[in-house]
C-alpha positions, 0 to 999 in steps of 0.5 A: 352300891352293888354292881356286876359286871365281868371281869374283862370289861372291869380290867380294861377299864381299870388300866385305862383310867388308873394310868394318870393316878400318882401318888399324890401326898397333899391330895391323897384322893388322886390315888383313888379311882372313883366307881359310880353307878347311876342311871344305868351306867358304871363309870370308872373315873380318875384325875390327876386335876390335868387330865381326866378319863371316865370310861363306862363298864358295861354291868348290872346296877343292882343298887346305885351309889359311888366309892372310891378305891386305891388304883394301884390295888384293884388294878392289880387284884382285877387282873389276877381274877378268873374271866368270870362275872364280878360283884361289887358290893359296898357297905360303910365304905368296905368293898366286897369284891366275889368272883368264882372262887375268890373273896375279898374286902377292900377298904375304900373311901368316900367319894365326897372329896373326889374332884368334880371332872368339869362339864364340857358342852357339846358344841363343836363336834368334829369326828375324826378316824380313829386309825387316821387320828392314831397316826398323826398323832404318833407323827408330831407329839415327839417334836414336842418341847421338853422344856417348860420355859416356852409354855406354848411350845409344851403342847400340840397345836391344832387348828382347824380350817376347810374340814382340815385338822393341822397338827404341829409340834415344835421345839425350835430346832425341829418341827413336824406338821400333819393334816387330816380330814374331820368332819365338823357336826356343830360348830359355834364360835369354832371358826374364832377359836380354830386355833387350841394347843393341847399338852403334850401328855393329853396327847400321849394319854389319848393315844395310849387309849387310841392304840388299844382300841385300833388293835381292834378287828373293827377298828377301821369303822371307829371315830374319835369325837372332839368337843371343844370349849375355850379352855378344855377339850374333850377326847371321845374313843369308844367307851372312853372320855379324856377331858382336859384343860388346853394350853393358854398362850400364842403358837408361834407363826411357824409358817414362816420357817418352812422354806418356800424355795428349794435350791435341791431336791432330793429322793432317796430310799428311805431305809438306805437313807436311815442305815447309812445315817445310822451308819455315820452317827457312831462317828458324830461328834458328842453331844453335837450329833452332827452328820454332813449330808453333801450332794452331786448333782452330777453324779446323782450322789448323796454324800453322808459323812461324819469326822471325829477326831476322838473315834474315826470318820465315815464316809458313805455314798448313796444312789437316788434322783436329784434335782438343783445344784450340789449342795452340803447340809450338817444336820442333828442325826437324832432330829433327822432319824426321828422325822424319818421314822415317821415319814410312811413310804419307801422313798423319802423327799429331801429340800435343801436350801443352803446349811442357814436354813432348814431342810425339810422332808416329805413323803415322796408322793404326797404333802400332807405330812412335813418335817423341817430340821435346823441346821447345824451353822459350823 
Protein backbone atom coordinates (compact mmCIF):
# COMPACT_ATOMS: atom_id res chain seq x y z
CA UNK A 1 0.00 0.00 0.00
CA UNK A 2 1.18 3.80 -0.90
CA UNK A 3 -0.73 6.97 -0.10
CA UNK A 4 -0.26 10.61 -0.11
CA UNK A 5 -2.07 12.91 1.50
CA UNK A 6 -1.26 15.96 3.70
CA UNK A 7 -0.49 16.16 6.86
CA UNK A 8 -3.53 18.41 7.95
CA UNK A 9 -6.42 16.31 6.69
CA UNK A 10 -4.17 13.04 8.23
CA UNK A 11 -4.01 14.83 11.53
CA UNK A 12 -7.71 15.60 11.69
CA UNK A 13 -8.34 12.30 10.79
CA UNK A 14 -6.43 10.78 13.03
CA UNK A 15 -7.47 12.47 16.37
CA UNK A 16 -11.34 11.93 15.46
CA UNK A 17 -11.03 8.38 15.08
CA UNK A 18 -8.08 7.41 17.72
CA UNK A 19 -10.13 8.93 20.44
CA UNK A 20 -12.62 5.44 21.15
CA UNK A 21 -9.05 3.58 21.06
CA UNK A 22 -8.28 1.94 24.54
CA UNK A 23 -6.12 -0.19 25.81
CA UNK A 24 -7.56 -3.36 25.32
CA UNK A 25 -5.53 -6.38 26.72
CA UNK A 26 -7.57 -9.46 25.63
CA UNK A 27 -8.13 -7.89 22.03
CA UNK A 28 -4.73 -6.03 21.57
CA UNK A 29 -6.10 -5.00 17.63
CA UNK A 30 -8.70 -2.17 19.43
CA UNK A 31 -5.47 -0.21 19.96
CA UNK A 32 -4.90 -0.06 16.28
CA UNK A 33 -6.12 2.20 13.63
CA UNK A 34 -7.08 0.70 10.54
CA UNK A 35 -5.88 2.72 7.20
CA UNK A 36 -7.46 1.30 4.11
CA UNK A 37 -7.01 2.49 0.57
CA UNK A 38 -9.39 1.03 -2.23
CA UNK A 39 -11.48 2.57 -4.56
CA UNK A 40 -10.25 5.85 -4.68
CA UNK A 41 -10.82 6.36 -0.79
CA UNK A 42 -8.29 6.71 2.30
CA UNK A 43 -10.67 5.54 5.15
CA UNK A 44 -9.34 5.96 8.90
CA UNK A 45 -11.08 3.29 10.87
CA UNK A 46 -11.24 2.64 14.65
CA UNK A 47 -13.70 0.61 17.38
CA UNK A 48 -13.97 -0.26 20.33
CA UNK A 49 -16.92 -2.96 19.38
CA UNK A 50 -19.47 -0.23 20.94
CA UNK A 51 -18.88 2.58 18.66
CA UNK A 52 -17.20 2.86 15.53
CA UNK A 53 -15.76 5.94 13.44
CA UNK A 54 -14.50 5.77 9.84
CA UNK A 55 -13.51 8.95 8.62
CA UNK A 56 -12.30 9.64 4.87
CA UNK A 57 -8.85 11.54 4.22
CA UNK A 58 -8.77 13.13 0.99
CA UNK A 59 -5.01 11.78 -0.88
CA UNK A 60 -3.62 9.88 -3.70
CA UNK A 61 -3.78 6.29 -3.67
CA UNK A 62 -0.57 5.15 -5.59
CA UNK A 63 -1.10 1.16 -4.55
CA UNK A 64 -4.34 -0.13 -2.58
CA UNK A 65 -4.06 -2.09 0.27
CA UNK A 66 -4.76 -2.01 4.22
CA UNK A 67 -2.66 -1.89 7.64
CA UNK A 68 -3.15 -1.26 11.01
CA UNK A 69 -1.10 1.04 13.40
CA UNK A 70 -0.75 1.94 17.19
CA UNK A 71 -3.07 4.97 17.68
CA UNK A 72 -1.43 6.33 20.34
CA UNK A 73 2.08 6.53 17.97
CA UNK A 74 0.90 8.11 14.84
CA UNK A 75 -1.42 10.20 16.65
CA UNK A 76 1.37 11.82 18.38
CA UNK A 77 4.21 11.27 15.61
CA UNK A 78 1.35 13.12 12.78
CA UNK A 79 1.19 16.28 14.95
CA UNK A 80 4.85 16.72 15.40
CA UNK A 81 4.99 16.75 11.17
CA UNK A 82 5.53 20.02 9.27
CA UNK A 83 2.30 20.99 7.34
CA UNK A 84 3.63 19.23 4.26
CA UNK A 85 2.47 16.17 2.11
CA UNK A 86 2.59 12.74 3.68
CA UNK A 87 3.90 9.24 1.97
CA UNK A 88 2.76 6.34 3.55
CA UNK A 89 4.48 3.30 2.02
CA UNK A 90 3.73 -0.40 3.46
CA UNK A 91 6.01 -3.34 2.86
CA UNK A 92 5.83 -6.68 5.34
CA UNK A 93 3.78 -4.93 7.72
CA UNK A 94 6.65 -1.79 8.39
CA UNK A 95 5.04 1.69 7.47
CA UNK A 96 7.25 4.10 6.19
CA UNK A 97 6.09 7.54 6.89
CA UNK A 98 8.39 10.51 4.75
CA UNK A 99 7.58 13.97 5.16
CA UNK A 100 9.78 17.19 4.23
CA UNK A 101 12.51 16.17 6.12
CA UNK A 102 11.67 13.72 8.43
CA UNK A 103 11.87 9.79 8.06
CA UNK A 104 10.42 6.84 9.69
CA UNK A 105 9.25 3.35 9.90
CA UNK A 106 6.57 2.35 12.22
CA UNK A 107 5.80 -1.35 12.79
CA UNK A 108 2.19 -2.23 11.91
CA UNK A 109 0.19 -5.31 11.93
CA UNK A 110 -2.05 -6.90 9.52
CA UNK A 111 -5.46 -5.81 9.29
CA UNK A 112 -7.10 -9.49 9.24
CA UNK A 113 -7.99 -9.48 12.70
CA UNK A 114 -9.32 -6.07 12.84
CA UNK A 115 -13.32 -6.26 13.55
CA UNK A 116 -15.37 -5.84 10.35
CA UNK A 117 -17.65 -2.43 11.18
CA UNK A 118 -21.28 -3.57 10.24
CA UNK A 119 -23.15 -2.27 7.03
CA UNK A 120 -26.11 -0.26 7.74
CA UNK A 121 -28.37 0.19 4.91
CA UNK A 122 -29.47 3.43 3.98
CA UNK A 123 -33.17 3.31 4.71
CA UNK A 124 -34.26 6.00 6.99
CA UNK A 125 -32.48 8.90 5.87
CA UNK A 126 -33.19 12.09 8.07
CA UNK A 127 -31.22 15.29 7.94
CA UNK A 128 -30.76 17.40 10.41
CA UNK A 129 -28.62 21.15 11.26
CA UNK A 130 -25.59 20.31 12.08
CA UNK A 131 -25.45 23.54 14.72
CA UNK A 132 -29.31 22.79 15.58
CA UNK A 133 -28.23 18.85 16.27
CA UNK A 134 -24.94 20.28 18.45
CA UNK A 135 -27.22 22.29 20.58
CA UNK A 136 -29.61 20.02 21.53
CA UNK A 137 -27.57 17.35 22.08
CA UNK A 138 -25.49 19.62 24.72
CA UNK A 139 -29.12 20.46 26.14
CA UNK A 140 -30.37 16.58 27.47
CA UNK A 141 -27.14 14.12 27.19
CA UNK A 142 -25.91 15.62 30.84
CA UNK A 143 -29.30 14.23 32.33
CA UNK A 144 -28.12 10.94 31.23
CA UNK A 145 -28.13 8.26 34.23
CA UNK A 146 -25.02 7.39 35.30
CA UNK A 147 -25.75 4.33 36.83
CA UNK A 148 -25.93 0.86 34.66
CA UNK A 149 -28.79 -0.87 36.62
CA UNK A 150 -31.65 0.79 34.62
CA UNK A 151 -29.90 0.08 31.10
CA UNK A 152 -32.44 2.29 29.54
CA UNK A 153 -32.25 5.36 31.20
CA UNK A 154 -28.03 5.11 30.05
CA UNK A 155 -29.12 6.33 26.69
CA UNK A 156 -30.76 9.40 25.03
CA UNK A 157 -34.05 8.77 23.63
CA UNK A 158 -35.28 9.80 20.20
CA UNK A 159 -38.41 9.53 18.80
CA UNK A 160 -39.28 10.79 15.63
CA UNK A 161 -42.94 12.40 14.92
CA UNK A 162 -44.23 15.16 12.08
CA UNK A 163 -40.42 15.89 11.01
CA UNK A 164 -40.00 16.18 14.61
CA UNK A 165 -36.54 14.86 16.47
CA UNK A 166 -37.53 14.80 20.35
CA UNK A 167 -34.63 13.97 22.45
CA UNK A 168 -34.67 13.27 26.07
CA UNK A 169 -32.59 12.12 29.10
CA UNK A 170 -33.48 11.19 32.39
CA UNK A 171 -32.14 10.14 35.63
CA UNK A 172 -35.28 9.73 37.58
CA UNK A 173 -34.50 12.81 39.47
CA UNK A 174 -34.30 15.23 36.80
CA UNK A 175 -35.19 15.20 33.24
CA UNK A 176 -34.72 17.41 29.94
CA UNK A 177 -36.35 17.45 26.86
CA UNK A 178 -35.49 18.95 23.17
CA UNK A 179 -37.25 19.40 19.91
CA UNK A 180 -35.92 19.95 16.61
CA UNK A 181 -36.84 20.12 13.08
CA UNK A 182 -35.21 17.05 10.44
CA UNK A 183 -36.20 16.26 7.53
CA UNK A 184 -36.92 12.72 6.55
CA UNK A 185 -35.57 11.69 2.47
CA UNK A 186 -36.56 7.83 3.25
CA UNK A 187 -38.57 6.31 5.72
CA UNK A 188 -39.19 2.34 5.75
CA UNK A 189 -40.80 0.78 8.87
CA UNK A 190 -39.66 4.34 10.65
CA UNK A 191 -43.24 5.29 11.70
CA UNK A 192 -43.04 1.42 13.65
CA UNK A 193 -39.54 1.91 15.09
CA UNK A 194 -39.75 5.86 15.99
CA UNK A 195 -38.68 5.29 18.90
CA UNK A 196 -34.60 4.21 19.45
CA UNK A 197 -32.26 5.11 22.86
CA UNK A 198 -28.89 5.86 21.74
CA UNK A 199 -25.99 5.45 24.61
CA UNK A 200 -24.95 8.21 26.25
CA UNK A 201 -21.15 7.81 24.94
CA UNK A 202 -22.43 7.43 21.26
CA UNK A 203 -23.76 10.66 22.14
CA UNK A 204 -20.54 12.60 23.56
CA UNK A 205 -18.54 11.12 20.52
CA UNK A 206 -20.66 12.42 18.05
CA UNK A 207 -20.67 15.44 19.49
CA UNK A 208 -17.12 15.91 20.08
CA UNK A 209 -17.01 15.49 16.15
CA UNK A 210 -20.22 17.92 15.73
CA UNK A 211 -18.33 20.75 17.59
CA UNK A 212 -15.04 20.38 15.67
CA UNK A 213 -16.97 20.79 12.58
CA UNK A 214 -19.30 23.74 13.80
CA UNK A 215 -16.27 25.78 14.57
CA UNK A 216 -16.14 25.82 10.78
CA UNK A 217 -16.61 29.36 8.83
CA UNK A 218 -19.47 27.27 6.80
CA UNK A 219 -20.73 25.35 9.22
CA UNK A 220 -24.40 27.06 9.08
CA UNK A 221 -24.79 24.97 5.69
CA UNK A 222 -23.57 21.60 7.08
CA UNK A 223 -26.25 18.38 8.02
CA UNK A 224 -25.75 15.63 10.10
CA UNK A 225 -27.36 12.50 8.31
CA UNK A 226 -29.03 9.40 10.25
CA UNK A 227 -29.38 6.20 9.16
CA UNK A 228 -31.26 3.73 11.17
CA UNK A 229 -31.97 0.03 11.31
CA UNK A 230 -33.47 -1.71 14.35
CA UNK A 231 -30.50 -2.32 16.37
CA UNK A 232 -27.85 0.50 15.18
CA UNK A 233 -27.53 3.81 13.97
CA UNK A 234 -25.28 5.52 11.83
CA UNK A 235 -24.01 9.57 12.40
CA UNK A 236 -22.83 11.09 9.10
CA UNK A 237 -20.88 14.64 9.92
CA UNK A 238 -18.93 15.92 6.88
CA UNK A 239 -16.18 13.38 6.19
CA UNK A 240 -17.11 11.12 9.19
CA UNK A 241 -19.30 8.13 10.10
CA UNK A 242 -20.04 6.70 13.75
CA UNK A 243 -21.70 3.64 13.63
CA UNK A 244 -23.23 2.13 16.77
CA UNK A 245 -25.21 -0.24 18.33
CA UNK A 246 -28.46 1.33 20.22
CA UNK A 247 -29.99 0.45 23.53
CA UNK A 248 -32.28 -2.39 23.63
CA UNK A 249 -35.00 -2.03 26.34
CA UNK A 250 -38.65 0.22 27.12
CA UNK A 251 -38.14 4.20 27.57
CA UNK A 252 -40.21 4.91 30.54
CA UNK A 253 -43.62 7.02 29.65
CA UNK A 254 -41.75 10.18 30.74
CA UNK A 255 -44.73 12.19 29.48
CA UNK A 256 -46.61 11.49 32.74
CA UNK A 257 -44.14 13.19 35.15
CA UNK A 258 -44.06 16.77 33.54
CA UNK A 259 -46.71 18.62 35.11
CA UNK A 260 -50.16 19.64 32.98
CA UNK A 261 -50.93 22.19 35.85
CA UNK A 262 -49.27 25.15 37.00
CA UNK A 263 -50.35 26.78 40.53
CA UNK A 264 -47.14 29.29 39.99
CA UNK A 265 -45.30 30.99 37.38
CA UNK A 266 -42.50 32.52 37.45
CA UNK A 267 -40.11 34.81 35.32
CA UNK A 268 -36.82 35.78 36.26
CA UNK A 269 -33.42 36.87 35.03
CA UNK A 270 -31.73 33.91 34.28
CA UNK A 271 -28.41 35.07 35.27
CA UNK A 272 -29.52 36.83 38.70
CA UNK A 273 -31.46 33.48 39.18
CA UNK A 274 -28.05 31.17 38.91
CA UNK A 275 -25.88 33.85 41.01
CA UNK A 276 -28.28 34.12 43.55
CA UNK A 277 -28.45 29.97 43.65
CA UNK A 278 -24.91 29.83 43.61
CA UNK A 279 -24.93 32.44 46.19
CA UNK A 280 -27.06 29.89 48.70
CA UNK A 281 -25.44 26.89 47.75
CA UNK A 282 -22.21 27.39 49.77
CA UNK A 283 -25.03 27.23 52.73
CA UNK A 284 -26.74 23.73 51.50
CA UNK A 285 -26.64 21.07 53.36
CA UNK A 286 -23.86 18.30 52.40
CA UNK A 287 -24.55 15.76 50.34
CA UNK A 288 -28.40 16.76 50.03
CA UNK A 289 -27.70 19.99 47.97
CA UNK A 290 -30.74 21.50 48.74
CA UNK A 291 -31.93 25.31 48.52
CA UNK A 292 -35.44 26.69 49.06
CA UNK A 293 -36.91 28.83 46.39
CA UNK A 294 -40.12 30.52 48.14
CA UNK A 295 -42.40 33.31 46.40
CA UNK A 296 -44.61 36.24 47.22
CA UNK A 297 -47.11 36.75 44.79
CA UNK A 298 -47.86 39.90 46.36
CA UNK A 299 -44.51 41.38 46.71
CA UNK A 300 -43.54 39.86 43.20
CA UNK A 301 -40.70 38.41 45.40
CA UNK A 302 -38.79 35.07 44.61
CA UNK A 303 -37.06 34.06 48.13
CA UNK A 304 -33.96 31.85 47.43
CA UNK A 305 -32.57 30.59 50.99
CA UNK A 306 -30.37 27.91 52.25
CA UNK A 307 -29.55 26.89 56.31
CA UNK A 308 -27.13 24.88 57.68
CA UNK A 309 -26.29 24.44 61.09
CA UNK A 310 -22.51 23.56 60.52
CA UNK A 311 -21.61 26.83 58.02
CA UNK A 312 -24.44 29.48 58.33
CA UNK A 313 -27.76 30.56 55.93
CA UNK A 314 -28.39 32.67 53.20
CA UNK A 315 -31.30 34.48 52.42
CA UNK A 316 -31.44 36.12 49.15
CA UNK A 317 -34.49 38.15 47.30
CA UNK A 318 -35.10 38.70 43.86
CA UNK A 319 -37.53 41.02 41.32
CA UNK A 320 -39.34 39.19 38.41
CA UNK A 321 -43.14 38.83 37.00
CA UNK A 322 -45.31 36.20 39.05
CA UNK A 323 -48.46 34.74 38.23
CA UNK A 324 -50.38 31.88 40.81
CA UNK A 325 -50.12 32.11 44.76
CA UNK A 326 -47.34 32.04 46.87
CA UNK A 327 -45.63 29.14 46.72
CA UNK A 328 -42.35 27.26 48.63
CA UNK A 329 -40.17 24.62 46.66
CA UNK A 330 -36.55 22.56 47.93
CA UNK A 331 -34.79 21.70 44.86
CA UNK A 332 -31.16 19.92 44.38
CA UNK A 333 -28.90 23.39 43.54
CA UNK A 334 -26.90 21.00 41.14
CA UNK A 335 -29.84 19.72 39.25
CA UNK A 336 -31.17 23.01 38.87
CA UNK A 337 -27.92 24.83 37.81
CA UNK A 338 -27.42 22.52 35.08
CA UNK A 339 -31.02 23.14 33.56
CA UNK A 340 -30.30 26.66 33.80
CA UNK A 341 -27.23 26.57 32.16
CA UNK A 342 -29.00 25.25 29.24
CA UNK A 343 -31.88 27.16 28.86
CA UNK A 344 -30.58 29.73 25.99
CA UNK A 345 -32.36 33.25 26.98
CA UNK A 346 -31.93 36.02 29.18
CA UNK A 347 -34.95 35.36 31.04
CA UNK A 348 -36.09 32.06 32.23
CA UNK A 349 -39.91 30.26 32.93
CA UNK A 350 -40.33 28.75 36.33
CA UNK A 351 -43.82 26.43 37.01
CA UNK A 352 -44.44 25.35 40.35
CA UNK A 353 -46.98 23.07 41.28
CA UNK A 354 -46.32 22.39 45.10
CA UNK A 355 -42.97 20.82 46.80
CA UNK A 356 -44.45 16.78 45.89
CA UNK A 357 -44.16 17.63 42.45
CA UNK A 358 -41.55 18.63 39.99
CA UNK A 359 -40.74 22.22 38.91
CA UNK A 360 -39.99 22.67 35.34
CA UNK A 361 -38.19 25.48 33.60
CA UNK A 362 -38.62 26.84 30.01
CA UNK A 363 -37.31 29.35 28.10
CA UNK A 364 -39.35 32.41 28.30
CA UNK A 365 -40.38 32.91 25.10
CA UNK A 366 -40.79 29.50 23.67
CA UNK A 367 -41.28 25.36 24.41
CA UNK A 368 -39.22 23.66 22.30
CA UNK A 369 -36.89 23.04 25.23
CA UNK A 370 -38.13 21.79 28.80
CA UNK A 371 -36.60 20.72 32.10
CA UNK A 372 -38.12 19.19 35.29
CA UNK A 373 -36.35 18.64 38.85
CA UNK A 374 -37.65 16.70 41.56
CA UNK A 375 -38.19 18.03 44.65
CA UNK A 376 -36.53 17.48 47.73
CA UNK A 377 -40.00 15.89 50.15
CA UNK A 378 -38.53 17.46 53.87
Amino acid sequence: MKIISLQENLKKGISVVSHITSKNVNLPILNNILIKADEGNIDLIATNLEIGIIHSVRGKIEKPGEITIDAKIINEYINFLPQEKITFDIKDENIKIECSNYKTKIKGESAKEFPLLPEIEENNIINISLIEFKKALSQVVFAVSKSESRVELSGILFEFSDNKLFMVATDSYRLAEKTVDINIEKNKNLDENNKIIIPAKTAQEVLRIASNLSDDLDSSEKKVKLYINENQIVFELDDSKIISRLISGQYPDYKQIIPQKKETEIIVSRQELIRAIKASSIFSKSGINDINISVNAEKKEIIISSLSTQTGESVINLNGEIKGKNNDITLNFRYLLDGLNNVDSDNVRLFIVDNNTPCMIKNEKEDSYLYIVMPIKQ
